[in-house]
C-alpha positions as CSV (number, residue, x, y, z in Angstrom):
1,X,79.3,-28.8,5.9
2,X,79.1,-24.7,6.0
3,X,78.7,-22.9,3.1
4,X,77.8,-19.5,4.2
5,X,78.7,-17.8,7.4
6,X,78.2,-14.2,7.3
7,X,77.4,-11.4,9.8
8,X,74.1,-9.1,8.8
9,X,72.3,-5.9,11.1
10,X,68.6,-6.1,11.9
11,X,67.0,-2.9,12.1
12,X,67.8,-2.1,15.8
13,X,71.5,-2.7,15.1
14,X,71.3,-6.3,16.4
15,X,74.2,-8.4,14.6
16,X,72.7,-11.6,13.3
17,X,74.8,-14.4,12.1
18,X,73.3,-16.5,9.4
19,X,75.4,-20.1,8.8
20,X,74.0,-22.6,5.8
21,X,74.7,-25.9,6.3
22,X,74.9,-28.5,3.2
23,X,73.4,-32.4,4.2
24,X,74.5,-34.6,5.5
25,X,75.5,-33.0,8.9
26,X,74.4,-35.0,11.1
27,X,76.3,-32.9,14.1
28,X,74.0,-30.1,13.1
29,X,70.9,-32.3,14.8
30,X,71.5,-31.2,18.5
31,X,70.8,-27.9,17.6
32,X,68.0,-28.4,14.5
33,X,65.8,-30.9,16.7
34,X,65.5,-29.2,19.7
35,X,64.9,-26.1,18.3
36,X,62.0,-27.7,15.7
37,X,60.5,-29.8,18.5
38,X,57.2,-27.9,17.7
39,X,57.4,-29.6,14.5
40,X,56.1,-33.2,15.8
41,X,57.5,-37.1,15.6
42,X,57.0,-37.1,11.3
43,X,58.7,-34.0,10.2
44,X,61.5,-34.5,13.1
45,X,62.2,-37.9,12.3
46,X,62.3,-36.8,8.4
47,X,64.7,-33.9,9.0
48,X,67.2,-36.0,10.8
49,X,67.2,-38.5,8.2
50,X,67.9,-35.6,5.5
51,X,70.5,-34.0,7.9
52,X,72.4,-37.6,7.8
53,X,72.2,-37.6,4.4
54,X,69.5,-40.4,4.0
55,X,68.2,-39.3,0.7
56,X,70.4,-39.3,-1.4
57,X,68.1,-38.1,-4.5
58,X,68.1,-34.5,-2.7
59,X,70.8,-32.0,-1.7
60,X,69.2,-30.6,1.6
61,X,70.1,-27.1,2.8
62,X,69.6,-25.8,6.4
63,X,69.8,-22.1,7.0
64,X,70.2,-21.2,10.7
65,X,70.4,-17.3,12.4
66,X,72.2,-17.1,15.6
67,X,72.5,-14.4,18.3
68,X,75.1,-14.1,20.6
69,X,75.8,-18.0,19.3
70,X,72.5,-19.2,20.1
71,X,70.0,-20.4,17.5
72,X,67.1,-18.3,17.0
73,X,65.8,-19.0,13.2
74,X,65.6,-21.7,10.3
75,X,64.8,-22.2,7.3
76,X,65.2,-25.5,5.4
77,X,66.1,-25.8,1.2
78,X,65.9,-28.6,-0.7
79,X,66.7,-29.4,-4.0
80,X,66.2,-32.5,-6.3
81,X,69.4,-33.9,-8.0
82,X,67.5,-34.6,-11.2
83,X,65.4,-31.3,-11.6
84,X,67.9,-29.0,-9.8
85,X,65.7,-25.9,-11.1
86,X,63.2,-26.2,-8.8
87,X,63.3,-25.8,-5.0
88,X,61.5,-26.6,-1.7
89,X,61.5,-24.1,1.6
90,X,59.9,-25.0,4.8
91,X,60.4,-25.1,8.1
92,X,60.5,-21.8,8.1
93,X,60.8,-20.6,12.0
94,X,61.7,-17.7,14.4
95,X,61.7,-18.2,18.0
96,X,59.1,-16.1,19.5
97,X,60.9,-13.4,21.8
98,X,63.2,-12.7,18.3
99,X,60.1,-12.6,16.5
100,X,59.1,-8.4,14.8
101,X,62.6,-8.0,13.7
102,X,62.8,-9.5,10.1
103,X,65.1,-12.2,11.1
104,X,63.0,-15.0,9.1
105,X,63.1,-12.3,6.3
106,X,67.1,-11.9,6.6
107,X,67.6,-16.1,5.5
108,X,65.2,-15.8,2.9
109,X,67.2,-13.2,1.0
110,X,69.8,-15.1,1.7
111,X,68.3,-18.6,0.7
112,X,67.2,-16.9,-2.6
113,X,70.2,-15.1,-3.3
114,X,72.1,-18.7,-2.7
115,X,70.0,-20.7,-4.7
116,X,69.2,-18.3,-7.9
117,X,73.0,-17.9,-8.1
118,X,73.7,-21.5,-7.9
119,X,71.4,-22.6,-11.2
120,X,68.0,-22.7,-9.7
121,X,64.8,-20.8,-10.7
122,X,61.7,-21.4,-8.8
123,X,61.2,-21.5,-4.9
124,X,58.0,-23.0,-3.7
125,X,56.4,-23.5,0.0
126,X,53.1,-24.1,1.2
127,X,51.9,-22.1,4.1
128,X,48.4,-22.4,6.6
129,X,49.3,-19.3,8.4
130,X,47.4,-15.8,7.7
131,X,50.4,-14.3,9.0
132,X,53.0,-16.2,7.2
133,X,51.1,-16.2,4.1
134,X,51.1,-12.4,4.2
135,X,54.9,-12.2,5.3
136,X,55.6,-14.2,2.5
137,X,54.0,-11.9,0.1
138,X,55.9,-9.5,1.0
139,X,59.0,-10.9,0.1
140,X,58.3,-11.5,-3.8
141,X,56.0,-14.9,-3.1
142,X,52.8,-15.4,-5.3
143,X,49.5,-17.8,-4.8
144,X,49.5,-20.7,-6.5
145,X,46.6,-22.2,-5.0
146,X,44.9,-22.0,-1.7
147,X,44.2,-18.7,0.6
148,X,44.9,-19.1,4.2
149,X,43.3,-16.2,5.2
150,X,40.3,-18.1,3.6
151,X,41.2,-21.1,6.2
152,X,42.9,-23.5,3.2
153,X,46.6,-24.4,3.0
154,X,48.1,-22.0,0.4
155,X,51.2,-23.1,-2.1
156,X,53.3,-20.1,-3.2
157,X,56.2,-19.8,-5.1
158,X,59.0,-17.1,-6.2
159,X,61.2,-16.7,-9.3
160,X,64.5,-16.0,-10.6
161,X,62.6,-13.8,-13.1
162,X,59.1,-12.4,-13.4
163,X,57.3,-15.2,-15.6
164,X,59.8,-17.9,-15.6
165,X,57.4,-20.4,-14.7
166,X,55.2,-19.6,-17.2
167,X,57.9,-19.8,-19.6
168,X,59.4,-22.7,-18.3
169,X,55.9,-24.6,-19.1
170,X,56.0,-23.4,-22.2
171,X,58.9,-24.5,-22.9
172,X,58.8,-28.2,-21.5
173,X,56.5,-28.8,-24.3
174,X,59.4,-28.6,-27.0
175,X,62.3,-30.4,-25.2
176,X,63.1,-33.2,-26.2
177,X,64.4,-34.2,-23.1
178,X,61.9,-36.9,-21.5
179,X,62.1,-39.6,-18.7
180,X,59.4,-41.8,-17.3
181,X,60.5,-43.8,-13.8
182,X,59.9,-44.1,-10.1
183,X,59.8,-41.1,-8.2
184,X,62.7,-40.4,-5.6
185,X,62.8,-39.0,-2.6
186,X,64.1,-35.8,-4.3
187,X,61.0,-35.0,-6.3
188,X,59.4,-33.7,-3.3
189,X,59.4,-29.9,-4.6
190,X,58.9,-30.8,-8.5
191,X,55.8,-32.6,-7.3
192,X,54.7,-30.1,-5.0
193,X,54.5,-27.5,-8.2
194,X,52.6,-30.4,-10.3
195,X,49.6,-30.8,-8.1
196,X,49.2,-26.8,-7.4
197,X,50.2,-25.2,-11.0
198,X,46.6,-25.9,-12.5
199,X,45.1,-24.2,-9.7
200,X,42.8,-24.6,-6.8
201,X,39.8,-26.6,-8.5
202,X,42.0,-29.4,-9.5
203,X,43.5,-30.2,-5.8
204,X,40.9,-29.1,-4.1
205,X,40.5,-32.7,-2.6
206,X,44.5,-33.3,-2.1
207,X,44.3,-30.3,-0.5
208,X,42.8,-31.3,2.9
209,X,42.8,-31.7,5.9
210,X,46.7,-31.3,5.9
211,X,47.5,-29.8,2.8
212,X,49.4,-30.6,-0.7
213,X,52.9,-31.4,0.9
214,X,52.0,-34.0,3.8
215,X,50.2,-35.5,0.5
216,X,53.9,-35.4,-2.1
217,X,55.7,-36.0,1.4
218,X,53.6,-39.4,1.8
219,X,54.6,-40.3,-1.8
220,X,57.7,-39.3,-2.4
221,X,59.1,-40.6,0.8
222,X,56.9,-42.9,2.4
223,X,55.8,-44.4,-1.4
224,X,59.7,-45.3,-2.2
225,X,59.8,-47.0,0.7
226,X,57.2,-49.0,0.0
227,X,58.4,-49.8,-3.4
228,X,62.0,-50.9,-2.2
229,X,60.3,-53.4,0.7
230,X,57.0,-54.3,-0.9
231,X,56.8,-56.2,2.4
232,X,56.2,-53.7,4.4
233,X,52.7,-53.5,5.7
234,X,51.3,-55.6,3.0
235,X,51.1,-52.9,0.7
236,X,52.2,-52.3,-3.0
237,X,53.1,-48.6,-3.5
238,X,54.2,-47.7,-7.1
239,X,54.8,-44.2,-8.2
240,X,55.6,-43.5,-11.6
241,X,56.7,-40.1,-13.0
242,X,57.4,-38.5,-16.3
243,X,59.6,-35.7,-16.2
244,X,61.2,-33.5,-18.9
245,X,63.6,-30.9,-18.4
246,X,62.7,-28.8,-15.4
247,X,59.4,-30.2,-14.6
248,X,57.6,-33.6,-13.2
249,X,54.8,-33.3,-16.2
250,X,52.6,-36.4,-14.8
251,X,52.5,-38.8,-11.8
252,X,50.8,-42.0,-11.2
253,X,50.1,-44.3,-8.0
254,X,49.3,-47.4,-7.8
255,X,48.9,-49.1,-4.4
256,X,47.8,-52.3,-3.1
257,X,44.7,-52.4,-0.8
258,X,45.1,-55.0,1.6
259,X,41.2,-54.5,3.5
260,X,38.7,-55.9,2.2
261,X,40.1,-56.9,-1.4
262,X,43.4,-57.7,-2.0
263,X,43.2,-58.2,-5.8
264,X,42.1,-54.8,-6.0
265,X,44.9,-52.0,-6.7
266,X,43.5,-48.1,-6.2
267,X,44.7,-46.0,-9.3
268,X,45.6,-42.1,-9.4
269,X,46.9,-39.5,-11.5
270,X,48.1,-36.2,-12.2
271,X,49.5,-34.2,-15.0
272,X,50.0,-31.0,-16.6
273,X,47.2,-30.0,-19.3
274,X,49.1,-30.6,-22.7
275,X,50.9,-33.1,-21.5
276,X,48.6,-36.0,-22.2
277,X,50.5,-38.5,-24.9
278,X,53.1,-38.9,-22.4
279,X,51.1,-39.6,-19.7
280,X,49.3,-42.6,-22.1
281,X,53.0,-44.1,-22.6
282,X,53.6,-43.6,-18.8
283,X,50.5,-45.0,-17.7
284,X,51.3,-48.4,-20.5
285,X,54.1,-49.2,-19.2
286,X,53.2,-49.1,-15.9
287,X,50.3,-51.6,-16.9
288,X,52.8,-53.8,-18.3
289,X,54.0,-54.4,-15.1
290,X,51.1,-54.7,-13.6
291,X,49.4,-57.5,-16.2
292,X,53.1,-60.1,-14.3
293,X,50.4,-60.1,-11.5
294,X,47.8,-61.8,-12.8
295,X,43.7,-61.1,-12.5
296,X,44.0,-57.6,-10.8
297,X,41.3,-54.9,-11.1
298,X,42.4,-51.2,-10.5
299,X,40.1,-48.7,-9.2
300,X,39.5,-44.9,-9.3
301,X,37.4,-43.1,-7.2
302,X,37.2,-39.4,-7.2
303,X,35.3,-36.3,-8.9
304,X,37.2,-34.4,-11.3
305,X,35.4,-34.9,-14.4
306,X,38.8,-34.1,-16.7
307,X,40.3,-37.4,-15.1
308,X,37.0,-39.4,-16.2
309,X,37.9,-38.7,-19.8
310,X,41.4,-39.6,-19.4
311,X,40.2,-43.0,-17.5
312,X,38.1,-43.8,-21.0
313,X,41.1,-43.9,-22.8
314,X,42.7,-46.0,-20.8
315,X,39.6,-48.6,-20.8
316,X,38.3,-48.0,-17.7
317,X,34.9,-48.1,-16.7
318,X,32.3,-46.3,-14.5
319,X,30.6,-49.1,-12.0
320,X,29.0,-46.9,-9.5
321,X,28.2,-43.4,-8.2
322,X,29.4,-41.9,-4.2
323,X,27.0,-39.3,-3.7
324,X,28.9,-38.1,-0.3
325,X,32.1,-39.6,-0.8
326,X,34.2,-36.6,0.4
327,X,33.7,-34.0,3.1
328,X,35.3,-30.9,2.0
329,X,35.0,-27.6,4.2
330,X,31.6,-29.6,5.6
331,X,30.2,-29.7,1.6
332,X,29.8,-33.7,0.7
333,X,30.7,-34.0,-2.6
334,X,29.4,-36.9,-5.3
335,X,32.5,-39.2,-6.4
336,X,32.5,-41.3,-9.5
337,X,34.2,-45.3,-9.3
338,X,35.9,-46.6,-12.2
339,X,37.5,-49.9,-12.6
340,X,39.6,-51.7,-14.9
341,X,40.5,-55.2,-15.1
342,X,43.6,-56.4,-16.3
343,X,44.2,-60.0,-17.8
């Protein structure tokens, strides 16, 4: 379905037409595909799902420029149904002969202008481009993490209003407005904010080789999959989130190791600093479920000393040291292993 069609000059008096296209749409793939086909097999084969209309936890927007009817930008939006305040760009692309011309610049505006006026209040996108990162910049886009001109994936983010996210954190500690269950599909931009707001230091490991959002695109697409056919490859793949109001405050994952122990389940978490009582009821419940399995042990394994306090509480236990369990911009970095046993 088209939203917007509208008719805009580029500075050399070039008409461009900018269309937005609401999933699902599936017509819309003989022109999206090919002209994404730099993209690869993963991102392809997940943009055709969402221009069919596949995930039906998120409203998908596609933002196309044309000249002289033929496609020569992109830009993808979408948006959770259950935390409509946040949104997800990407895919963000000019053909290169167009390129110098401020056509990608033209469907931002006009992606911001569309979603800001429709409810929403924060934008993010991650970026591994120097150039991009800086083009982004200019159009209102700040750092949450990462510096590409630094060779890291960066995750950057605009808003409605100067200081709305930090106000909208501040805030999600009074609602009273609270929900713990499975991430969807849809999450993907809520849970691209939660691993990146606390900075750097804190996804520093999620953060390679492929950055943050091939990481909360593996869990909130691939990880619901898993969870509706736990057949599938063996594995167990639970995500559980709590969210409040406009934000996913904690996440944890559970999955199934199938090589060499089956019995063994790895363990992972995130959450927003402050939000720690709701991440104990999140992460009980979740055990709950877990102790109809019987004799299971769940396992952490990773270095960020905040988490090992957290693991305490929750009655796990240290069992060994990694000293060069991860390989991070050619540094090895020590690891600490906890386990838990449930009855």
């Amino acid at each position: 379905m088209t939203e917007i069609n509208t008719n805009v000059s580029l500075r050399d008096g070039t008409e461009l037409n900018i269309r937005q296209h609401t999933a699902p749409s599936a017509d819309l793939a003989d022109t999206v595909i090919p002209f994404l086909a730099h993209k690869g097999s993963a991102w392809l084969n997940d943009i055709r799902s969402r221009l069919n209309g596949d995930y039906t936890e998120s409203t998908d927007y596609f933002f196309l420029g044309y000249i002289g009817g033929k496609p020569v930008s992109h830009l993808w939006l979408t948006v959770s149904k259950e935390i409509k305040s946040i949104a997800l760009a990407g895919h963000i692309y000019t053909s290169g002969k167009y390129r110098g011309h401020g056509i990608s610049g033209k469907l931002l505006n006009t992606a911001h202008r569309f979603f800001f006026d429709t409810g929403g209040k924060i934008i993010v996108l991650q970026t591994a481009n120097p150039a991009a990162y800086e083009y982004y910049r200019k159009y209102g886009y700040k750092t949450l993490i990462g510096n590409p001109l630094q060779k890291q994936s960066a995750v950057m983010y605009t808003e409605k209003e100067p200081g709305l996210l930090e106000i909208l954190t501040r805030q999600e500690k009074n609602t009273y407005w609270v929900e713990r269950r499975d991430i969807t599909t849809g999450d993907l931009p809520a849970l691209l904010l939660l691993y990146s707001i606390n900075g750097e230091t804190s996804v520093k490991i999620k953060n390679r080789p492929q950055g943050v959002l091939t990481g909360c695109e593996t869990e909130a697409v691939f990880g619901s999959l898993f969870r509706k056919n736990p057949e599938t490859g063996r594995a167990v793949f639970i995500n559980r989130v709590e969210t409040g109001e406009n934000l996913i405050r904690s996440i944890i994952t559970v999955r199934r190791r199938t090589i060499p122990v089956e019995r063994v389940l790895d363990f992972d978490f995130f959450l927003l600093s402050g939000f720690e009582e709701g991440f104990y009821l999140l992460a009980e419940e979740l055990f709950a479920e877990i102790d109809k399995f019987p004799e299971l042990i769940l396992e952490y394994q990773g270095c960020d000393k905040y988490k090992f306090g957290i693991l305490r509480k929750l009655g796990f236990k240290i069992i060994r040291e990694e000293t060069d369990y991860y390989l991070y911009h050619g540094n090895k970095i020590a690891a600490s292993v906890f386990r838990k046993n449930l009855p």
